[in-house]
MOPAC internal coordinates of N, CA, C and O (Angstrom, degrees):
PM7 1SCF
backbone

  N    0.0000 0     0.00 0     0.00 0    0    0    0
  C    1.4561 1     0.00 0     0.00 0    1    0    0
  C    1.5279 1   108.96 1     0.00 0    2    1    0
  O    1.2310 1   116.42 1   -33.32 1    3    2    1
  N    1.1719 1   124.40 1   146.68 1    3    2    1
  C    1.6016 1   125.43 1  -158.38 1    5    3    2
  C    1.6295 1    84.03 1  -106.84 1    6    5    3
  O    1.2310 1   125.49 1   -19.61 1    7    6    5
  N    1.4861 1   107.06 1   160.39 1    7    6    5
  C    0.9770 1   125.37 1  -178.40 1    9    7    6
  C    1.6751 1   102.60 1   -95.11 1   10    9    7
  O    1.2310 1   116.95 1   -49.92 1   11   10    9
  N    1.7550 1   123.40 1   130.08 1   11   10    9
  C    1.5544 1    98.03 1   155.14 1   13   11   10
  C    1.6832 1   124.74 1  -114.98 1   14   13   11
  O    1.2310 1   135.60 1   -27.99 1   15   14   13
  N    1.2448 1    87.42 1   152.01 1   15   14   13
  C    1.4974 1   113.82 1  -168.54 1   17   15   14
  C    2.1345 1    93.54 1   -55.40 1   18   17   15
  O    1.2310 1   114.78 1   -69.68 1   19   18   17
  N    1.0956 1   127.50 1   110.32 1   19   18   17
  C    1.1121 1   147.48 1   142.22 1   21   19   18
  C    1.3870 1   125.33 1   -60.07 1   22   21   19
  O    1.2310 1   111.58 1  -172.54 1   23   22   21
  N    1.4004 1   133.47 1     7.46 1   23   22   21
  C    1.0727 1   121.30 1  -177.76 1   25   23   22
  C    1.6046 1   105.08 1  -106.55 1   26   25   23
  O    1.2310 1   120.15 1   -45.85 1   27   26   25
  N    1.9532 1   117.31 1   134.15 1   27   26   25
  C    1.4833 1   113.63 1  -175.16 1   29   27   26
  C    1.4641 1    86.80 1  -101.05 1   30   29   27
  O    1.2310 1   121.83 1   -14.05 1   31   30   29
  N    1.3246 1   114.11 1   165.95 1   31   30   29
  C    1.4314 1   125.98 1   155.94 1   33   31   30
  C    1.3539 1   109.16 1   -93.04 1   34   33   31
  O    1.2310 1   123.59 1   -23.26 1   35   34   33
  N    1.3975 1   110.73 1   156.74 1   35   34   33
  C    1.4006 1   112.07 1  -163.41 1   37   35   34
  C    1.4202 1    79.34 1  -100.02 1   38   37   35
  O    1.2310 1   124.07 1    -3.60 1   39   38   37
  N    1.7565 1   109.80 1   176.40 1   39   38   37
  C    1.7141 1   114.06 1  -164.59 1   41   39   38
  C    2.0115 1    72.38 1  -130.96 1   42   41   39
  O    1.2310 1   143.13 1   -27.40 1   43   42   41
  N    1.6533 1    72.67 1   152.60 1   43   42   41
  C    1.7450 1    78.72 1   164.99 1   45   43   42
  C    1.0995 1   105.85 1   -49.68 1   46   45   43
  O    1.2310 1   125.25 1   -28.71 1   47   46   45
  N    1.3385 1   107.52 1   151.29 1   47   46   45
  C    1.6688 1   133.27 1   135.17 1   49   47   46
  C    1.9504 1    92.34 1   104.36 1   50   49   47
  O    1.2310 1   123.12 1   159.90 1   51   50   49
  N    1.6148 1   111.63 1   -20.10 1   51   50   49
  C    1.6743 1   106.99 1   161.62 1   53   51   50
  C    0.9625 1   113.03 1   -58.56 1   54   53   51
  O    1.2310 1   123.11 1   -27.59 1   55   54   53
  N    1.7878 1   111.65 1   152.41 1   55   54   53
  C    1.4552 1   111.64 1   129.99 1   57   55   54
  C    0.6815 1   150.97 1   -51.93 1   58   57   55
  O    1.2310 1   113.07 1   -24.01 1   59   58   57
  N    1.5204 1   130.70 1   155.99 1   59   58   57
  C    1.7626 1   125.94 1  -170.30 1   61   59   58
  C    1.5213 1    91.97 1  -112.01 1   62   61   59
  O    1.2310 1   124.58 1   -20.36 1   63   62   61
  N    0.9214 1   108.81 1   159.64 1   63   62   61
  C    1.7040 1   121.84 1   174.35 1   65   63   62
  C    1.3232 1   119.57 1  -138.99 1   66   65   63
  O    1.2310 1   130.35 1   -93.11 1   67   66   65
  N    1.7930 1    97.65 1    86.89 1   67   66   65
  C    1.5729 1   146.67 1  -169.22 1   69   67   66
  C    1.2975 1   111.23 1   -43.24 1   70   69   67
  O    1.2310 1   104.48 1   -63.94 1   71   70   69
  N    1.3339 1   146.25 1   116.06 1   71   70   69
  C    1.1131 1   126.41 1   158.25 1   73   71   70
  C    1.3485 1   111.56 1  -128.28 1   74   73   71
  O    1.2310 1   126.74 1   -57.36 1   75   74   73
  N    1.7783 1   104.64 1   122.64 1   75   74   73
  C    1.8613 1   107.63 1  -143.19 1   77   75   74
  C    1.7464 1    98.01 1  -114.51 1   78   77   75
  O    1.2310 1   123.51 1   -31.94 1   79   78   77
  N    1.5264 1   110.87 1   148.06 1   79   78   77
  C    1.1323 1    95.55 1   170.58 1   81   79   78
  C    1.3156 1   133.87 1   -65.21 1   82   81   79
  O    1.2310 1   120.25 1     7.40 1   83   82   81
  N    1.5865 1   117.13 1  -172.60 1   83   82   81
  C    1.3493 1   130.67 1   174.44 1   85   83   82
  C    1.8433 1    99.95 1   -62.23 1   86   85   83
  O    1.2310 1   124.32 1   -33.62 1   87   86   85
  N    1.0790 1   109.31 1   146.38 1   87   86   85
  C    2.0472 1   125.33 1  -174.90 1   89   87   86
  C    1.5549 1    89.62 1   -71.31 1   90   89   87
  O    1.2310 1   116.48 1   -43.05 1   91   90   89
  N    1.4414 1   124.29 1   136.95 1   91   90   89
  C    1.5816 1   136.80 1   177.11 1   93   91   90
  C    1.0914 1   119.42 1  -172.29 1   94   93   91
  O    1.2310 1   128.13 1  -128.22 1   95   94   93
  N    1.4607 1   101.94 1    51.78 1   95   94   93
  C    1.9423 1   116.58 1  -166.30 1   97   95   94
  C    1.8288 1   105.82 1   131.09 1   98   97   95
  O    1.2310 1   139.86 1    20.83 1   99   98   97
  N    0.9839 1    79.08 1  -159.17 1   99   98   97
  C    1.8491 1    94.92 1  -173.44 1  101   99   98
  C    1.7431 1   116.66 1   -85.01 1  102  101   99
  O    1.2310 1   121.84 1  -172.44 1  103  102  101
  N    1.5507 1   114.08 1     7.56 1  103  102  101
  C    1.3800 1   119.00 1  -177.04 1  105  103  102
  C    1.3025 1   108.34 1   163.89 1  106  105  103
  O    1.2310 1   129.50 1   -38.24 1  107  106  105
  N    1.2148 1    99.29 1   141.76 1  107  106  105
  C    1.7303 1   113.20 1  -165.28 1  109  107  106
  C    1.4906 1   104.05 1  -119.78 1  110  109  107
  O    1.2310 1   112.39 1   -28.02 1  111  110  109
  N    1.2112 1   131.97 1   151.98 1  111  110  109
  C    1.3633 1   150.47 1  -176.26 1  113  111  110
  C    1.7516 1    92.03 1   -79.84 1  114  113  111
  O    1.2310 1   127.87 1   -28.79 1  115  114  113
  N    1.3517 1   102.45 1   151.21 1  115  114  113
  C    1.6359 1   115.44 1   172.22 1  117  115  114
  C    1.3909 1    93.37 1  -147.72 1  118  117  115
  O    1.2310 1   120.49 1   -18.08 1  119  118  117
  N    1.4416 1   116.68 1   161.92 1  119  118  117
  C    1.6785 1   156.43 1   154.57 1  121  119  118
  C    1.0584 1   132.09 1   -93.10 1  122  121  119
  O    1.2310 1   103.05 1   -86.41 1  123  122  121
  N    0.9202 1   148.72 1    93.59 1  123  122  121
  C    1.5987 1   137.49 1   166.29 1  125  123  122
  C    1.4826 1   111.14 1   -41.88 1  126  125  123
  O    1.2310 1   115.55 1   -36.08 1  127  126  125
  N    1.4510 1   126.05 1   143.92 1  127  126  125
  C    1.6059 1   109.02 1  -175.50 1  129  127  126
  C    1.3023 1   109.87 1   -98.10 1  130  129  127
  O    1.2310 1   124.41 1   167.17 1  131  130  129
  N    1.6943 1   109.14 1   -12.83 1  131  130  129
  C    1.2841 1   126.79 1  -173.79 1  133  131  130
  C    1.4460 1   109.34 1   -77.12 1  134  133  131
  O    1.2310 1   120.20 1   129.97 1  135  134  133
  N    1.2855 1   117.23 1   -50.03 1  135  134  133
  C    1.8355 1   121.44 1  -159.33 1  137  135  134
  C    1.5333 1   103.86 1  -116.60 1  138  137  135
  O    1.2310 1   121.89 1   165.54 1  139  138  137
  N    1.5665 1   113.99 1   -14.46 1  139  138  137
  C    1.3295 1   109.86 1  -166.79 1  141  139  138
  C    1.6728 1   117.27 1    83.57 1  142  141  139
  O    1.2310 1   118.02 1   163.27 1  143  142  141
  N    1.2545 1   121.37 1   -16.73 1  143  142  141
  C    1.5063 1   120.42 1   177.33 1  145  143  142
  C    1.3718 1   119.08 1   -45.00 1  146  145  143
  O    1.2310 1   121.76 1   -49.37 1  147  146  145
  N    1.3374 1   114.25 1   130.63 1  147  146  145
  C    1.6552 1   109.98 1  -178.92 1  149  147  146
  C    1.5462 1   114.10 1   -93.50 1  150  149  147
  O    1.2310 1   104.73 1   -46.26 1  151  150  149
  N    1.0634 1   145.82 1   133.74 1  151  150  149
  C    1.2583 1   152.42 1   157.67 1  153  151  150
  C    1.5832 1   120.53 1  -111.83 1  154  153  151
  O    1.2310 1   131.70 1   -29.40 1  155  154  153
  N    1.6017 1    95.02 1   150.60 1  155  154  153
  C    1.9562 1    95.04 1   162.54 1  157  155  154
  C    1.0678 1   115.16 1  -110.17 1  158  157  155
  O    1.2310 1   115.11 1    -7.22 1  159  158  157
  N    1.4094 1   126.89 1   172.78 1  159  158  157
  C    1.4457 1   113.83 1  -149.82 1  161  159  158
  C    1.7807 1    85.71 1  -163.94 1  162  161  159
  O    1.2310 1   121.24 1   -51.56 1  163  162  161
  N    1.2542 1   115.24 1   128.44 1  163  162  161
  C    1.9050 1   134.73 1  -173.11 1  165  163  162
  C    1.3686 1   100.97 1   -80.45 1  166  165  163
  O    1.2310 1   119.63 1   -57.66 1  167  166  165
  N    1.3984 1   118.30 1   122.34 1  167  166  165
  C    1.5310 1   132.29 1  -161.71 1  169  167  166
  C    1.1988 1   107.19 1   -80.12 1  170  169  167
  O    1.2310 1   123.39 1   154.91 1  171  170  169
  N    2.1983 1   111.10 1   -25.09 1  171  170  169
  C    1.5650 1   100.92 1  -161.41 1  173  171  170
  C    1.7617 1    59.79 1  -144.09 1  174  173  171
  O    1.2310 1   140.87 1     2.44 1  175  174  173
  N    1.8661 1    77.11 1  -177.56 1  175  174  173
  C    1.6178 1   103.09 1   171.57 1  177  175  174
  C    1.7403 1   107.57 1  -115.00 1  178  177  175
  O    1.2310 1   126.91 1   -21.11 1  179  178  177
  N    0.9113 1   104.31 1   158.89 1  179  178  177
  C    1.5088 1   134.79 1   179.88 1  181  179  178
  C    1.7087 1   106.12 1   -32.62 1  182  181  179
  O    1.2310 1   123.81 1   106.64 1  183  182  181
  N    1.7417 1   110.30 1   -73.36 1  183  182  181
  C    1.2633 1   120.49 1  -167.38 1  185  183  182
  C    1.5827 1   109.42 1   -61.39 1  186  185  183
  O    1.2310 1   110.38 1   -21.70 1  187  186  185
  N    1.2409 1   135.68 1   158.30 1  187  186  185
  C    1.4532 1   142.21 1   153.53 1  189  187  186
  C    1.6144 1   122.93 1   -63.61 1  190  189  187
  O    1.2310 1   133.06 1    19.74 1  191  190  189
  N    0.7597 1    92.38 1  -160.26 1  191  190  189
  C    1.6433 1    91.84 1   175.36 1  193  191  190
  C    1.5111 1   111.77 1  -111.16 1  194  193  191
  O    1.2310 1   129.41 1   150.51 1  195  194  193
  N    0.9600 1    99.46 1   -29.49 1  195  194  193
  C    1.7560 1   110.94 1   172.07 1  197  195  194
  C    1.8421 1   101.11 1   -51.93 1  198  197  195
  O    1.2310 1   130.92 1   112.51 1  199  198  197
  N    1.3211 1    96.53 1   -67.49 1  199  198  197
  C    1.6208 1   114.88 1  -160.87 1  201  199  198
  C    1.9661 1    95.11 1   -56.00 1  202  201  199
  O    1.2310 1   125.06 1   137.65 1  203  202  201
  N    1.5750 1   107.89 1   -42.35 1  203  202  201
  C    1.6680 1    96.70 1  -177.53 1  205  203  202
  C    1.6474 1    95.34 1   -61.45 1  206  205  203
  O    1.2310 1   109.95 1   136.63 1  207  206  205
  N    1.1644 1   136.46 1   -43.37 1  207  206  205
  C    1.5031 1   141.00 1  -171.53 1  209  207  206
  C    2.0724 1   104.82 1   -43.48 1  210  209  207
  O    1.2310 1   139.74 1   120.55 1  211  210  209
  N    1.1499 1    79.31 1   -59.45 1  211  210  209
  C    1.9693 1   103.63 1  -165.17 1  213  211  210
  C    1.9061 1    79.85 1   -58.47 1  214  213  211
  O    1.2310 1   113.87 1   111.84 1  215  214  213
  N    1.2578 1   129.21 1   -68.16 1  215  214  213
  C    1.3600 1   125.92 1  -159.86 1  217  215  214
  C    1.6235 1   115.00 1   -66.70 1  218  217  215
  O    1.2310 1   114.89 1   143.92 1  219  218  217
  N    1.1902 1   127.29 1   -36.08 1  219  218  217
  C    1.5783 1   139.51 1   163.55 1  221  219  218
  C    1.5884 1   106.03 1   -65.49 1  222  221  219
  O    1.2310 1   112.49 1   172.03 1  223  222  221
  N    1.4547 1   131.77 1    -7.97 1  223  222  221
  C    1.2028 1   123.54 1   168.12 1  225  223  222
  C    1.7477 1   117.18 1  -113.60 1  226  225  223
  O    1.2310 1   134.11 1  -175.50 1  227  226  225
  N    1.2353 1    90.31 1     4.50 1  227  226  225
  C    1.5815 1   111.60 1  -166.04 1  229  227  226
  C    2.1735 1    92.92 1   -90.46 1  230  229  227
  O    1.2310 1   133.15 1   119.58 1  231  230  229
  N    1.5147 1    92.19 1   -60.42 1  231  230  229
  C    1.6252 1   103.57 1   170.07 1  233  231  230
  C    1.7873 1   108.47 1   -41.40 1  234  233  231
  O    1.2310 1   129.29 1    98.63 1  235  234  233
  N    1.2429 1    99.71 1   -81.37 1  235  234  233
  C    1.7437 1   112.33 1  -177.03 1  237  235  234
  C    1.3388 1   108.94 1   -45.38 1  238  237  235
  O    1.2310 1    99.37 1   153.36 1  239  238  237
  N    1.3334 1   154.78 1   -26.64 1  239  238  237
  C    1.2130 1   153.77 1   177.82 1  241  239  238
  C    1.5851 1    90.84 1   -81.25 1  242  241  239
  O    1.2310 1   110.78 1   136.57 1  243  242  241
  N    1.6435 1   134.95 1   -43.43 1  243  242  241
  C    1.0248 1   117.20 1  -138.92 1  245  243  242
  C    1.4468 1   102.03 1   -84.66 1  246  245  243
  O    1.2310 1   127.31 1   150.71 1  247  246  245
  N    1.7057 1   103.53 1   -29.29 1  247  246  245
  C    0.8517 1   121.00 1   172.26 1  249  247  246
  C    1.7711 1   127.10 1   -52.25 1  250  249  247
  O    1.2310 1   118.37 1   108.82 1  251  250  249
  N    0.7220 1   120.70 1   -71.18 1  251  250  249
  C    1.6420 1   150.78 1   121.82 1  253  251  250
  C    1.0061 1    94.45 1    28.52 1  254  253  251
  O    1.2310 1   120.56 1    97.69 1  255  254  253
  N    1.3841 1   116.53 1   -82.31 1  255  254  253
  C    2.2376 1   127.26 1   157.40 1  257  255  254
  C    0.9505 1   123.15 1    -4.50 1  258  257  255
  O    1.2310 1   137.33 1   117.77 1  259  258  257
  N    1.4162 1    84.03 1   -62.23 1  259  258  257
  C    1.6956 1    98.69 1  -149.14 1  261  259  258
  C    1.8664 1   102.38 1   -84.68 1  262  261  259
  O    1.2310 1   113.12 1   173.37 1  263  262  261
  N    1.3700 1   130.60 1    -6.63 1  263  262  261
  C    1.4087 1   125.88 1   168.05 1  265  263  262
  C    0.9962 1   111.63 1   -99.58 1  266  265  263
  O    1.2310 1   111.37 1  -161.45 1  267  266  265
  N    1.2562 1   133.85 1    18.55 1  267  266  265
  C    1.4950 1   137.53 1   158.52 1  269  267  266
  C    1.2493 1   110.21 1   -96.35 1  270  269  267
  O    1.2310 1   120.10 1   180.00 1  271  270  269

């Protein structure tokens, strides 16, 4: 009995449905499960935690303003 090949290609403009490795540095390799496409993928983001702090108090103050 032959085996069949299950894999679709994704068409432009689909999604891929990523399945990324375990985090081991600054970016991990991913697969598509659908097409096989490989991608890398950013483990963290840019800002600190400080800077999300400074910007979530930046909103609420601005806010704050603006109902007075």
């Amino acid at each position: 009995m032959a085996v069949k090949d299950t894999q679709v290609p994704c068409l432009e403009g689909q999604q891929h449905h990523w399945v990324i490795d375990i985090a081991g540095g600054p970016y991990s390799n991913g697969t598509c499960q659908r097409c096989n496409k490989e991608g890398k993928f950013k483990n963290s983001i840019d800002a600190s935690p400080y800077e999300h702090q400074e910007i979530w108090r930046n909103r609420v103050e601005s806010r704050h303003r603006a109902a007075f």
